[in-house]
VMD Tcl script that draws the C-alpha trace (Angstrom):
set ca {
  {-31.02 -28.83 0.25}
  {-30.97 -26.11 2.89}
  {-27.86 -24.78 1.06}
  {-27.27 -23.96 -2.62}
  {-23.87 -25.41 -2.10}
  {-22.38 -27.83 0.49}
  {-20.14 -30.66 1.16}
  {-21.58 -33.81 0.10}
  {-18.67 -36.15 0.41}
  {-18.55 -39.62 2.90}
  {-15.50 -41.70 3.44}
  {-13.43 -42.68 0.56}
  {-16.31 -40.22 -1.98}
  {-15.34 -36.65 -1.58}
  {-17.98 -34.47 -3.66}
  {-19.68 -31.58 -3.83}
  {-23.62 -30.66 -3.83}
  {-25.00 -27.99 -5.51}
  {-28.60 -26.71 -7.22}
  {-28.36 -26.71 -10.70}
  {-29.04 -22.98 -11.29}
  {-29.43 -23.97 -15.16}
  {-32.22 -26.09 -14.50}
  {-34.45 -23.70 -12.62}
  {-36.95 -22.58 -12.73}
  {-38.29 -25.76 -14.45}
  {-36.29 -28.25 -12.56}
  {-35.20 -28.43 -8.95}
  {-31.61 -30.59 -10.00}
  {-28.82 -31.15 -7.33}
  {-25.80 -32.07 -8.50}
  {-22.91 -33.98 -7.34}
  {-19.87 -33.08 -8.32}
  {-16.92 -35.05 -7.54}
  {-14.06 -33.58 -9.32}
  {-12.73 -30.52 -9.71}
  {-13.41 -30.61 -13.80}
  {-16.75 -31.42 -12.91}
  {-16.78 -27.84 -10.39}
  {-15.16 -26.29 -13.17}
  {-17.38 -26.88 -15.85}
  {-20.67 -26.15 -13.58}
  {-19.12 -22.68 -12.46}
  {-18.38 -21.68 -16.43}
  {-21.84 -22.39 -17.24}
  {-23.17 -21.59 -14.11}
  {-25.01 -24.05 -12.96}
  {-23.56 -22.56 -9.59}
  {-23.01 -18.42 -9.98}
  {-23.15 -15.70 -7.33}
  {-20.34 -14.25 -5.89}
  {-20.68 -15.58 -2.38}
  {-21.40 -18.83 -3.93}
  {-18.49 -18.99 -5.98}
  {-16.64 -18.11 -2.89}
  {-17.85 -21.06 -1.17}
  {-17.37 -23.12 -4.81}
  {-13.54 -22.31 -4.61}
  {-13.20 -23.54 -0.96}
  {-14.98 -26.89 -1.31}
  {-12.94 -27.12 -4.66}
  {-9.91 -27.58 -2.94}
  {-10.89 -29.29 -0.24}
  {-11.96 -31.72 -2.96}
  {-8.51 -31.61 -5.00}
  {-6.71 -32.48 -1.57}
  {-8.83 -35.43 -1.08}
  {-8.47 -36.79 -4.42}
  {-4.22 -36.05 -3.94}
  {-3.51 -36.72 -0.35}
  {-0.07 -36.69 -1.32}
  {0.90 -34.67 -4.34}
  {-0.05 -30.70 -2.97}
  {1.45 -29.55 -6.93}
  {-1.54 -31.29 -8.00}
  {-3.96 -29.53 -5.83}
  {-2.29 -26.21 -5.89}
  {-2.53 -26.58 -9.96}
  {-6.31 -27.67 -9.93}
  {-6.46 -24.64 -7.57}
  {-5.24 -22.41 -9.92}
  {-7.20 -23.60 -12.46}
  {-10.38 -23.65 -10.71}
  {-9.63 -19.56 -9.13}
  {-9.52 -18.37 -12.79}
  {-12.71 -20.11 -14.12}
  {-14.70 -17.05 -13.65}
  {-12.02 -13.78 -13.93}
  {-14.81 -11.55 -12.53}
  {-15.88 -11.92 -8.86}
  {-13.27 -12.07 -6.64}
  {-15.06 -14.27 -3.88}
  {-13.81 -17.54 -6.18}
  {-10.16 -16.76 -5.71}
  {-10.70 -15.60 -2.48}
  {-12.28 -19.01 -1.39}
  {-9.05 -20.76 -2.68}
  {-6.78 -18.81 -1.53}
  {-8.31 -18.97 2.04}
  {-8.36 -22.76 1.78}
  {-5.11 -23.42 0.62}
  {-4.13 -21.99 3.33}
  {-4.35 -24.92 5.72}
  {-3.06 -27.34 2.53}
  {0.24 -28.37 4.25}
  {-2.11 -29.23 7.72}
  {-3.77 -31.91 5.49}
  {-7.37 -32.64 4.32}
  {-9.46 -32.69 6.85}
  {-7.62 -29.04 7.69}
  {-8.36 -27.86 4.01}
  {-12.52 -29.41 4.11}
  {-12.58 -27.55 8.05}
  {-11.58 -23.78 6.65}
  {-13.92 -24.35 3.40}
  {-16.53 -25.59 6.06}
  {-16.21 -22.33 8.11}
  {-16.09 -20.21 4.91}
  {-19.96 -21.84 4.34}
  {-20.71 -20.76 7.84}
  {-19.57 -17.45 7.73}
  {-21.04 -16.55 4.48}
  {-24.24 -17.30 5.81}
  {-24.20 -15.43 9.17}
  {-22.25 -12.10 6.94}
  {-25.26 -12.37 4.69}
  {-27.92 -12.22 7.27}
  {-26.21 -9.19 8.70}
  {-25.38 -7.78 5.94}
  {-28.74 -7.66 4.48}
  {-30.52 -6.48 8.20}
  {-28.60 -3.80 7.99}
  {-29.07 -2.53 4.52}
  {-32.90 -3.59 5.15}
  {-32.65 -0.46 8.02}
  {-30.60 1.87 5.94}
  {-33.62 1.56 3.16}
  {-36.19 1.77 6.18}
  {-34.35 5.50 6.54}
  {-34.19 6.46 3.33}
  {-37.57 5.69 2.25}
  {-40.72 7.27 4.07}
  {-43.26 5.65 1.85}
  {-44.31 2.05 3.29}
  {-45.13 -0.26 2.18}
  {-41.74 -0.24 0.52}
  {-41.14 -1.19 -3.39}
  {-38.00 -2.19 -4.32}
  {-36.13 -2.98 -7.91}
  {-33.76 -5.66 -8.06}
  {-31.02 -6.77 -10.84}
  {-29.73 -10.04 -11.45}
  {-30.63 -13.02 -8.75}
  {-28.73 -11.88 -5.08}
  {-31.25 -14.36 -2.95}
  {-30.15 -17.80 -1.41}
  {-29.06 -19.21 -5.18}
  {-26.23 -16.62 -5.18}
  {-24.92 -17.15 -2.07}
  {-24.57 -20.72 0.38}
  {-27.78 -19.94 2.54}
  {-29.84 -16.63 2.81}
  {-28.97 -13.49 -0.22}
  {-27.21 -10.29 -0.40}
  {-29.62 -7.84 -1.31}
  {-32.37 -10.17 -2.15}
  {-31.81 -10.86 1.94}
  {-33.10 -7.68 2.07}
  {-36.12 -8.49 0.83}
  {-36.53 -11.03 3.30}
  {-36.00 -9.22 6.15}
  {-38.43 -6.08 4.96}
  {-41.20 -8.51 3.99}
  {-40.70 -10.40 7.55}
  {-41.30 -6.74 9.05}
  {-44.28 -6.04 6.97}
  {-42.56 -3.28 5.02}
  {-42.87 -4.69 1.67}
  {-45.05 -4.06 -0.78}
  {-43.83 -5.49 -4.15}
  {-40.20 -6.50 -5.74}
  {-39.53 -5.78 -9.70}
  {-37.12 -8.28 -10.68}
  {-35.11 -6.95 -13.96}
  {-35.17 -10.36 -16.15}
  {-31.51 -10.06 -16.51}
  {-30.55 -10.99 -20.25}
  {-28.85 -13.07 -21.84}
  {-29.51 -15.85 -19.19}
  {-32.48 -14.24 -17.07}
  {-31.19 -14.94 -14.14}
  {-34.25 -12.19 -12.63}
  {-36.44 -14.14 -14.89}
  {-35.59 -17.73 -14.10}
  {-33.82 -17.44 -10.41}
  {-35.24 -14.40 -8.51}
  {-38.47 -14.73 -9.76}
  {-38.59 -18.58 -8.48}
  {-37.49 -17.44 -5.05}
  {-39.97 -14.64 -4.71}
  {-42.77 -17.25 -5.75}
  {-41.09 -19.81 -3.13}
  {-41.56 -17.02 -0.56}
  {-44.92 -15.83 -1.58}
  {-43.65 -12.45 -1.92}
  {-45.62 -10.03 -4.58}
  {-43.27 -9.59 -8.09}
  {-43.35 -8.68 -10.83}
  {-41.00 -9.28 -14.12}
  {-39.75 -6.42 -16.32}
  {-37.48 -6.91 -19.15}
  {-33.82 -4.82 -18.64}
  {-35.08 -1.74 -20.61}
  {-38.30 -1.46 -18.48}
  {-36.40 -0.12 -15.37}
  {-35.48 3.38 -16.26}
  {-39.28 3.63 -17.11}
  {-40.75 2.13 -14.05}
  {-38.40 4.40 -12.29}
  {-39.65 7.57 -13.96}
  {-43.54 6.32 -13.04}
  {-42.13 6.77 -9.00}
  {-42.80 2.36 -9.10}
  {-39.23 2.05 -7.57}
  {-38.51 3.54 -3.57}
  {-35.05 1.85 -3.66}
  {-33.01 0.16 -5.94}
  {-30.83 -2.96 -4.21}
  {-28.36 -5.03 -5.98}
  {-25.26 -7.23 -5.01}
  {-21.80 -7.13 -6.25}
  {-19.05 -9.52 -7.78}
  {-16.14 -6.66 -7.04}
  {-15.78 -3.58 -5.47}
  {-12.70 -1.22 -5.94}
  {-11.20 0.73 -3.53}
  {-13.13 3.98 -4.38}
  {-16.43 2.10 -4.25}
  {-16.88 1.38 -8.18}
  {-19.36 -1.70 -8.05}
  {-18.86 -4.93 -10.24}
  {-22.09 -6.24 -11.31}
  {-24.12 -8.12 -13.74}
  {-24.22 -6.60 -17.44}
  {-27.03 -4.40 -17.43}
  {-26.40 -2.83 -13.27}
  {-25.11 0.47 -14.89}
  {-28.06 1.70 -16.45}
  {-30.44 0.76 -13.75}
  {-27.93 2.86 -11.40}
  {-27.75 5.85 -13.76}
  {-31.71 5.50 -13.96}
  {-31.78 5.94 -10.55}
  {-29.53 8.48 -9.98}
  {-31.85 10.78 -12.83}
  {-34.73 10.34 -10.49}
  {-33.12 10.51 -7.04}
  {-33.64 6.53 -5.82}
  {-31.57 5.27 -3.32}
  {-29.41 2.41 -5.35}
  {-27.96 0.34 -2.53}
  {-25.15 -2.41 -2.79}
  {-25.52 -5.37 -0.31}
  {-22.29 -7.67 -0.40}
  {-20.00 -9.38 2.35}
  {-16.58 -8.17 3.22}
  {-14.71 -10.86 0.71}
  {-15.95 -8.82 -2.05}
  {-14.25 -5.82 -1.56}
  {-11.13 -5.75 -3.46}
  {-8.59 -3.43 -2.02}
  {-5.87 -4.11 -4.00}
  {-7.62 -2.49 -7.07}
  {-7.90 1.30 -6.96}
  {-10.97 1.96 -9.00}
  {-13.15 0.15 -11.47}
  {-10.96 0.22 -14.92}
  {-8.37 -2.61 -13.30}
  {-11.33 -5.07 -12.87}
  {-11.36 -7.47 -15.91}
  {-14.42 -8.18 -17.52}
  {-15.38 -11.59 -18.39}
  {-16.75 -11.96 -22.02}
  {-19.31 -14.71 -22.41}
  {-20.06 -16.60 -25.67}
  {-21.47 -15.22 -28.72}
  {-24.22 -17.89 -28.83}
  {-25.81 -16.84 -25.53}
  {-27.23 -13.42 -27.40}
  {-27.56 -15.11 -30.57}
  {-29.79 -18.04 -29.84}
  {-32.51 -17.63 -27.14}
  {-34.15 -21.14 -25.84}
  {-31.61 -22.99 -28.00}
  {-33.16 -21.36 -31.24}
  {-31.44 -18.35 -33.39}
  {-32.93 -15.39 -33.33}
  {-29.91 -13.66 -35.07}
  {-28.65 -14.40 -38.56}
  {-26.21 -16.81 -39.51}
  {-22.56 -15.71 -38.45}
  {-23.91 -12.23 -36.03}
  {-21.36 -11.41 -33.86}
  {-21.98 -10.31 -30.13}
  {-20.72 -8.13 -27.52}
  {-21.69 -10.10 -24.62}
  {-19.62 -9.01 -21.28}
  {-20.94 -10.98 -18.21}
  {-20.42 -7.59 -15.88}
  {-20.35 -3.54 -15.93}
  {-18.81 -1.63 -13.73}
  {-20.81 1.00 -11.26}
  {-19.25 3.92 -10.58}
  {-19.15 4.99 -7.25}
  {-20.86 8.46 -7.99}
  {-24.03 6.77 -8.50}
  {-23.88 4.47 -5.53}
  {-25.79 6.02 -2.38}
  {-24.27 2.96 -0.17}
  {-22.55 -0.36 0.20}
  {-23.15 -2.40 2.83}
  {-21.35 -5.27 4.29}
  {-21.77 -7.27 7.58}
  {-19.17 -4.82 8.99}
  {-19.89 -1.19 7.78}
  {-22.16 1.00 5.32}
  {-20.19 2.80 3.07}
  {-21.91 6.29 2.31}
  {-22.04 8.38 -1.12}
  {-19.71 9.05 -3.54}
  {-16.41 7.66 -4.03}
  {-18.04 5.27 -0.59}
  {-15.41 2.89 -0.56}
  {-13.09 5.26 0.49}
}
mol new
graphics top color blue
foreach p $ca { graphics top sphere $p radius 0.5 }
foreach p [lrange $ca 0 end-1] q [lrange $ca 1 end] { graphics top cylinder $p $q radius 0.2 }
display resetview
């Protein structure tokens, strides 16, 4: 697939394609989903995760609910609902319904055309996005080649087509700027570990692998010129949604003056919410830090605290960039 996520469907089979992210790096699985249950259940154990994906997941879905109910828009606006708050965090999945929905009453083929152009333009915001946060770094940082630490997996897997601030690694290796990536393995699921990793070895880009608590350190040895990551919400004031674990590599970096940049489109900012503490968390289950490779590593009955996301605040960020602007500083969504 040249996409992580597109419309699969022919005449009379509406469905969705997607890479199993679950499978990876092991496993190269597409899968075709042809419900919206079936979408629903892939996003909550994210088989297809990334903000810009999601985004793109909550279009399709509803292009897919008004195929399968041509005539009954309660039942696609109630599969909408259902599929917006599968994953409470990132705000690109609700925005990708609510954008589709949109063109509901115009029919099908209206609904599948705006969730097309959301795939089109997630792809070309990403791309700029990412070129322009690639520069920004460029100025930051005099040392080249350039090293970079990265949370989380931001690269084509997270998004429809290119990456967020894995994008920017792209573009700085394509300039001969790059030197080496540290991917943070991103527990419980490893998405570093299991997604970024693959797509640096896919590019033949020089990585290395560092478990969570290994970034503050590499950042005190002056490994790290720039910290990029992407985003799943930002607040008005600039406080930055992320994967569990972004908050400590941002305070790391602020203790030893590295840049920490935020790459995300536009449909991540969230306006409507003033600062960080109105962004709900999602809580993931207890057996994802209590078993590791389907085996316990706990014992019996262990609880967990095991939210999906922290929240950045925007004193530590040095920029977010979109396709549109660069946010500077503190308080840089302002």
């Amino acid at each position: 697939m040249r996409r992580t996520i597109d419309w699969d469907g022919g005449p009379g089979d509406p469905a969705i394609a997607t890479v199993d992210q679950c499978a990876l790096p092991h496993e190269h699985r597409v899968l075709r989903l042809r419900t919206v249950d079936e979408l629903i259940d892939a996003i909550k154990r994210l088989a297809i995760r990334g903000a810009p994906a999601l985004g793109a997941a909550g279009a399709l879905g509803v292009a897919l609910s008004a195929y399968r109910h041509p005539a009954d828009e309660a039942a696609v606006r109630d599969e909408a609902a259902r599929l917006a708050a599968a994953r409470p965090t990132a705000v690109n999945l609700g925005w990708g319904v609510e954008r589709a929905l949109k063109r509901l009453p115009e029919g099908p083929d209206a609904v599948l055309a705006e969730a097309l152009a959301v795939l089109e333009e997630d792809e070309r915001a990403n791309r700029k996005a990412s070129r322009r946060a690639a520069d920004l770094i460029l100025q930051l940082c005099p040392r080249r080649p350039l090293r970079l630490l990265t949370h989380c997996n931001t690269g084509r897997l997270a998004t429809v087509a290119w990456g967020t601030a894995l994008g920017v690694v792209w573009h700085l290796a394509a300039d001969g700027q790059l030197e080496y990536v540290l991917a943070d393995e991103t527990r419980p699921l490893l998405q570093g570990a299991r997604l970024t990793a693959w797509e640096l070895a896919e590019a033949g880009i020089p990585y290395r692998v560092l478990v969570d608590s290994a970034a503050p350190a590499a950042l005190a040895q002056g490994l790290v010129d720039a910290v990029v990551v992407g985003a799943d919400r930002i607040a008005a004031n600039g406080d930055v949604a992320n994967k569990i674990g972004t908050y400590a590599v941002a305070l790391a970096a602020a203790r030893h003056r590295v840049p920490f940049v935020v790459v995300a489109p536009e449909s991540t900012l969230d306006l409507s919410i003033p600062d960080g503490s109105r962004i709900t968390i999602e809580e993931r289950p207890v057996e994802e830090v209590t078993r590791f490779a389907g085996q316990p590593v706990t014992p019996p009955g262990a609880g967990a605290f095991n939210p999906a996301f922290d929240v950045t605040p925007a004193d530590l960020v040095t920029a977010i960039v979109t396709e549109d602007r660069v946010f500077h500083g503190p308080g840089a969504g302002q």
